[in-house]
N, C-alpha and C positions, 0 to 999 in steps of 0.2 A: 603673794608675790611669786606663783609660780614662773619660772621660765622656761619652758621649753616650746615659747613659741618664735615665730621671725620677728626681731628687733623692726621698728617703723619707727621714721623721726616724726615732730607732732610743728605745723603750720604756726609759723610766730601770729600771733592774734594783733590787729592793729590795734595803738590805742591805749594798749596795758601799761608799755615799758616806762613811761615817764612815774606813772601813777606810783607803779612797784618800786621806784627809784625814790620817790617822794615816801614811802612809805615807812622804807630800811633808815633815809637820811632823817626821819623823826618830821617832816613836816606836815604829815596828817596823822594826828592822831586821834586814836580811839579808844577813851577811858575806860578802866573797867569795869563790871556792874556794880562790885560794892555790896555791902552790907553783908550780910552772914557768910562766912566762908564754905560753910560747910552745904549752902541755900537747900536746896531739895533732896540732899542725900544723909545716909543711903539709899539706892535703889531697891526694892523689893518687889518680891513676885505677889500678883493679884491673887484675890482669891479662889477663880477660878483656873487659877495656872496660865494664863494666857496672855498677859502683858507686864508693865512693871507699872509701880506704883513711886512715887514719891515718899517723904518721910510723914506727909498729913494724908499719905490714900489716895491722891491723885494720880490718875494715869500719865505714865510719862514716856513719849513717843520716844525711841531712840532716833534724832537724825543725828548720823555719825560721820565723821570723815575720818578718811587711812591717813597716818601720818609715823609711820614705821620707824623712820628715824630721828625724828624729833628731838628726845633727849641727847644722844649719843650726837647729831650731828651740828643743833644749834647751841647759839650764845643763850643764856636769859633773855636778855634784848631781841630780839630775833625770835623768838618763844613766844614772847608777850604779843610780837608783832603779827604772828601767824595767827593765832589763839584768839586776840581782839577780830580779826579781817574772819575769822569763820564763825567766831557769835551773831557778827551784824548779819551776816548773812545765811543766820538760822541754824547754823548746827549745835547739838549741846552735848556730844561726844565724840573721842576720837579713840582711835587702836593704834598703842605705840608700844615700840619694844623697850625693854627696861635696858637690857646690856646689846650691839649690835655686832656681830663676828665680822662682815664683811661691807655692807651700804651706808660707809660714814669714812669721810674724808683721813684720820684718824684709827680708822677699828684696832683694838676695840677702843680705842680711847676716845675721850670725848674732845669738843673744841676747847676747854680749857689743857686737854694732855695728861687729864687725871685717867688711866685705867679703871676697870671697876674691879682688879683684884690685883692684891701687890705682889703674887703670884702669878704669873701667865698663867689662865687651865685651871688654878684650882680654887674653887666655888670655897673653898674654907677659910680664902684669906681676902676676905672684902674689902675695897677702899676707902674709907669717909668720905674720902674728897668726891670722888665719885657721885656716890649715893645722894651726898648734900647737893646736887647740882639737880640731881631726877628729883626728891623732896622738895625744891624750888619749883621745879615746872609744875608738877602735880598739885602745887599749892596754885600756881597760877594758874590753872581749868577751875581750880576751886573757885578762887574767885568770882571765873566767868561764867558760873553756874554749868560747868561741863565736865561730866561724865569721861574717867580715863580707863579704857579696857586696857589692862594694862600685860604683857606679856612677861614673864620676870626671866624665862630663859629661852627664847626663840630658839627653835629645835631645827629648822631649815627644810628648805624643797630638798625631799626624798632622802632627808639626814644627810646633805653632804654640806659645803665650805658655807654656806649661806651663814650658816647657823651653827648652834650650839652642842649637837646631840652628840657627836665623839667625845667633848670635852665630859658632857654630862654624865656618858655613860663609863666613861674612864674613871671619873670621880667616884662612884658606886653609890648605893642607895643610901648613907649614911650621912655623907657630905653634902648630897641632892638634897634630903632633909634639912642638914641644918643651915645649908643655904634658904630655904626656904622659910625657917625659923626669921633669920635675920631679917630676911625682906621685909616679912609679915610683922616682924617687932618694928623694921627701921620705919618702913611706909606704910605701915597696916593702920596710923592714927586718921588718915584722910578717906575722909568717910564718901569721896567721889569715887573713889576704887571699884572698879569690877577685875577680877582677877581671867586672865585668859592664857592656860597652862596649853604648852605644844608649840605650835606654829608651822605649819603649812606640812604636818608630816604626820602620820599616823602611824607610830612604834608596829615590829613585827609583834607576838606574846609573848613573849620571853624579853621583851625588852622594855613593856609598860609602865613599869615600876621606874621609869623614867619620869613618867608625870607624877605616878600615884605618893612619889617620895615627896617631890613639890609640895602638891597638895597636903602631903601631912604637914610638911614641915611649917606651912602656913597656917595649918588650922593650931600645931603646937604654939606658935603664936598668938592665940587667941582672935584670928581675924573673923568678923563674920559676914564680909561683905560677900555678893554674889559672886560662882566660878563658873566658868566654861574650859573649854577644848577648843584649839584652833587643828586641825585637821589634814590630811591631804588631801582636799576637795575627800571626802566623805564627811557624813553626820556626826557629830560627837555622840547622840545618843544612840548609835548603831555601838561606835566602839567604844567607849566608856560607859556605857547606860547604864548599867548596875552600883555602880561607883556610887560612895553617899554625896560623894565632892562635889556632882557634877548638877548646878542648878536650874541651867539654861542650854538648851542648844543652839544650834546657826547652820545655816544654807551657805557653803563654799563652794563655788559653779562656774564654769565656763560652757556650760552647755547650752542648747538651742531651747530647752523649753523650762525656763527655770522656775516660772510659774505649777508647773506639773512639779515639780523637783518640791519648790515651797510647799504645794499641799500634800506632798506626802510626810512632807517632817512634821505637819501640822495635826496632821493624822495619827502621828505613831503614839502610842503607847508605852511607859505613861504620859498623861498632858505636862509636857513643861512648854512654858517661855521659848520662841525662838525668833531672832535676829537675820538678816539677810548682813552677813559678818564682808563678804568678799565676792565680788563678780568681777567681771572685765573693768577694769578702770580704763579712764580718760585717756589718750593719748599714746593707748598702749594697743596693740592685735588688730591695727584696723579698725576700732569700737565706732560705730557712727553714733553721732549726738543722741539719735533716736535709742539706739540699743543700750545706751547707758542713763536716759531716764525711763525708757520702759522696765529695767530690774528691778527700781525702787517701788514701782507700781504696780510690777507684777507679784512682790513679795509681802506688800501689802495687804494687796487683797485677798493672799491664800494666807491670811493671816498672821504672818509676821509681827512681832513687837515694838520692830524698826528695823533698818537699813541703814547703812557704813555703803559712802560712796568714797571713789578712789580716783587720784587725777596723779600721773606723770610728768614732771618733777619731783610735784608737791609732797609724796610721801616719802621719796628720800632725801628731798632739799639738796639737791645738787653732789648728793655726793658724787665721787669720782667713778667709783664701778657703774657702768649704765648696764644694765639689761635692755632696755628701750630709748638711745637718744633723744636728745628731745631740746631744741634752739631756744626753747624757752625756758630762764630762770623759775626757780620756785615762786617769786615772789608773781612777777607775772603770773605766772597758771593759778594764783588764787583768785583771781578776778576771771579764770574760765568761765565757758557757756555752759557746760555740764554741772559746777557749784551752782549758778546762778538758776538752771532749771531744778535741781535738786533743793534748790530754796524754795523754789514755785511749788513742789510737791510738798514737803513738809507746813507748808503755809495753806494748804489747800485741807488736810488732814487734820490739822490741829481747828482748823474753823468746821470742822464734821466729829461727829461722835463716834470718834475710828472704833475706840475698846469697844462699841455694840456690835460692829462687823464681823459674820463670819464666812466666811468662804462659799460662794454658791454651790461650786463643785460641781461632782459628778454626778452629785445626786438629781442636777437639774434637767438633761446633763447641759452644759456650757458649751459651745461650739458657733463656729461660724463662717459661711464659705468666705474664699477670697482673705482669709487671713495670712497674714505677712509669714506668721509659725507655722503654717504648714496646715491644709486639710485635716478636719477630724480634731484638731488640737483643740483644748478648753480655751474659752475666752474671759483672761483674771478678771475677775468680778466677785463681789460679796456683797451683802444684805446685812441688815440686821433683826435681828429674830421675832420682831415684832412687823418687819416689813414697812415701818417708817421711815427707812435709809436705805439707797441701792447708791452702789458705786462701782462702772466698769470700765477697764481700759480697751478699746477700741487700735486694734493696730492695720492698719493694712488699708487698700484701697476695697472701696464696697459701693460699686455705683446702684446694685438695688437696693442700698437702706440696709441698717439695721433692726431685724426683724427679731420681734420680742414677743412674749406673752404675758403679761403683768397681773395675770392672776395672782391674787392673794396681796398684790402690795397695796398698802395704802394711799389713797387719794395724794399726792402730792404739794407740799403749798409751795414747791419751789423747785424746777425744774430746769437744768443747765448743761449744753457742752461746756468744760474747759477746754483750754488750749493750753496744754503742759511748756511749750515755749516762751510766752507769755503772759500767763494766767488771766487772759479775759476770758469773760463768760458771755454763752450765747443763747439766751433764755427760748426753753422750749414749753409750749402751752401745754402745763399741767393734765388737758383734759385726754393728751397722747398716752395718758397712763392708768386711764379710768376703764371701768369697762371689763369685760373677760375677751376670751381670744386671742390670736395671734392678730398682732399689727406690723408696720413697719414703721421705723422713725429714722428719716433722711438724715444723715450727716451732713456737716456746714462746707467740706470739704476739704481744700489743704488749710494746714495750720499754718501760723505767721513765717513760721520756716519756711514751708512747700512740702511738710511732709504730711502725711495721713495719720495722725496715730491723734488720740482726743480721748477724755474721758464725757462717762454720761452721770451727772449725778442727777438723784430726786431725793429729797427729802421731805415731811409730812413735817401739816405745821403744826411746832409743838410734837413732835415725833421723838420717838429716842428715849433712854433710860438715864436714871443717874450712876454717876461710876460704882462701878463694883457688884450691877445688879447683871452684866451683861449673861446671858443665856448660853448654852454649850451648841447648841443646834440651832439649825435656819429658823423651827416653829411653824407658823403657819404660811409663808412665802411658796410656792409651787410653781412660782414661773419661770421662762425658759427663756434664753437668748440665742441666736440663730444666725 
């Protein structure tokens, strides 16, 4: 949620408003999935440190959506509402703060008026009522098989009003703790929990023991769900890496090549798990449609775990402070172009055997003129290490073709442009992939939108591993895209 860019109001979308109005007043509804509350969690890390697994070993994509203020600013009703409208439409987690200082109608209190300490500021006198109403919602993602990264004390942009961190650090390390304790005792039994210590701020040295007390006070709870760090746009595993707490990292970025950014976290040492946690949302810096699904595909394929997208409203739900106006209610912006393409993605990944992918890189090296990121720049693409899976995103106009070398990969039994706007597919003849040397393979041109951006998949029939066997390196794949 940084702000320090120019506020932009976001174009009312025709078509929504009734929809969003029939949604809030109960006349569509959408049941929930039911059966095991607890469904695929906990989450855990693969064996080769590289993705997450379910609670039977299965790979489990994160598709995430921001939803900041969630607890703190809706009803239960209203919860459920939001919650049901982003399972149908493919997401199975979300990033929500536990207590809100400032983006909620109320702060910190919630829409029923319960505080979350009966103390103003001080983390040692917790509310029930409060807490009972976050332990409701969290049960309801359980429900709907979704994943809550959940922040327990948002620390704010650059430590100021946003957020938490004066209160915290006023409190001192003992309090931090046994605020942490409580969390971890109150809400540590929901086993969708990922724990996400910080928020959008990365303490000076002398001030860390700001997270590090959290963390204890959580594990003094006996929690063992998965933790992270949310950052000031840096890496968590630059600035906590040592840490035992710290089980996963994430890519936080507003920058121009975040693809480059992703494979470097992917790269670092040691191998954990990492998430594309936060890029430009929706609605917000000018983002055009294009640059808010090429993040999720650029973070992909330098191998990311998954991807947390963000849309304006929807993650503060109308509270009153705006950073970014915006004409349209939350309810409306859940039925955005950007959720709707971000479905298209996660639906495209989950029908390929993502966990075999790894990042082409540098090693191939990846580049290609006429790309929209700037000359010289890598073009997100990865392989899997048997070379029975290639997947790349194509950004940019290229009226000589996409010029490739497809040495080393294997035969093809199914060869396709997608169209990230609308997810058809536009069969390219497998035999464009046969063969040694450099070729060219023509793109189909603009996409249903008008804009240029497509991915290239091929995958081999019968290609691919079964989970948990994926390889650390490309293997035998050598070729080159151009």
């Amino acid at each position: 949620m940084e702000t320090s860019y120019r506020a932009v109001g976001a174009k009312r979308m025709p078509g929504t408003a009734f929809l969003a109005a029939a949604v809030l007043a109960g006349f569509i509804g959408i049941a929930p999935a039911g059966g095991d509350p607890q469904g695929a969690f906990p989450l855990r890390i693969s064996p080769n440190n590289r993705y997450f697994v379910d609670r039977q070993g299965t790979p489990f994509l994160i598709q995430g959506d921001t939803a900041w203020s969630l607890i703190a600013q809706l009803t239960l009703r209203e919860a459920g509402v939001y919650l049901d409208r982003r399972r149908v439409q493919g997401f199975n987690a979300i990033l929500v703060n536990l207590i809100e200082h400032k983006f909620s109608s109320k702060a910190p209190r919630n829409a029923a008026g319960a505080a979350p300490f009966l103390t103003p500021g001080d983390l040692s006198t917790p509310n029930e009522a409060y807490f009972a109403h976050a332990d409701q919602v969290i049960a309801l993602a359980a429900e709907r098989g979704m994943a809550v990264f959940l922040a327990p004390a948002y620390l704010g942009w650059r430590g100021g009003d946003e957020g938490w961190f004066k209160e915290v650090r006023r409190n001192g390390a003992d309090r931090v703790r046994g605020y942490g304790k409580y969390i971890g005792s109150r809400l540590g039994p929901h086993a969708n929990l990922v724990w996400v210590l910080g928020g959008d701020y990365t303490p000076a040295w002398l001030d860390r023991w700001t997270v590090d007390a959290l963390a204890a006070g959580l594990h003094d709870s006996g929690v063992t769900q998965l933790m992270t760090a949310h950052c000031g746009q840096e890496s968590p595993a630059k600035a906590f890496g040592r840490r035992r707490w710290l089980d996963f990292s994430n890519v936080y970025s507003y920058g121009p090549d975040l693809f480059a950014e992703s494979l470097a976290e992917y790269q670092r040492q040691p191998t954990r798990p990492f998430v594309l946690l936060e890029a430009f949302y929706e609605g917000e810096h000018d983002a055009s449609p294009e640059l808010i699904r090429s993040q999720g595909y650029a973070a992909l394929l330098a191998g990311a775990a998954g991807q947390f997208f963000g849309n304006n409203p929807v993650w503060n739900f109308d509270a009153p402070v705006k950073v970014f106006p915006s004409v349209l209610k939350w309810p409306e912006a859940l039925e955005s172009r950007g959720a709707r393409e971000i479905g298209l993605l996660g639906k495209l990944f989950l029908g390929l055997r993502w966990y075999d992918l790894v990042p082409a890189g540098r090693s191939s090296p990846l580049s290609r003129r006429s790309d929209e990121s700037g000359p010289g720049r890598l073009l997100p693409a990865a392989v899997s290490d048997d070379g029975g899976l290639f997947v790349a995103y194509v950004r940019g106009p290229a009226p000589g073709g996409l010029r490739m070398n497809p040495d080393g990969l294997i035969r093809p039994g199914e060869a396709f442009w997608f169209d990230p706007t609308n997810g058809k597919r536009t069969a390219i003849e497998p035999s464009a992939f046969s063969g040694q040397g450099q070729r060219t393979i023509p793109l189909p041109g603009k996409n249903a939108d008008g804009a240029d951006d497509w991915l290239l998949v091929f995958r081999a029939k019968g290609g691919g591993k079964a989970p948990g066997e994926h390889g650390e390196e490309s293997g035998t794949w050598t070729g080159s895209v151009r």
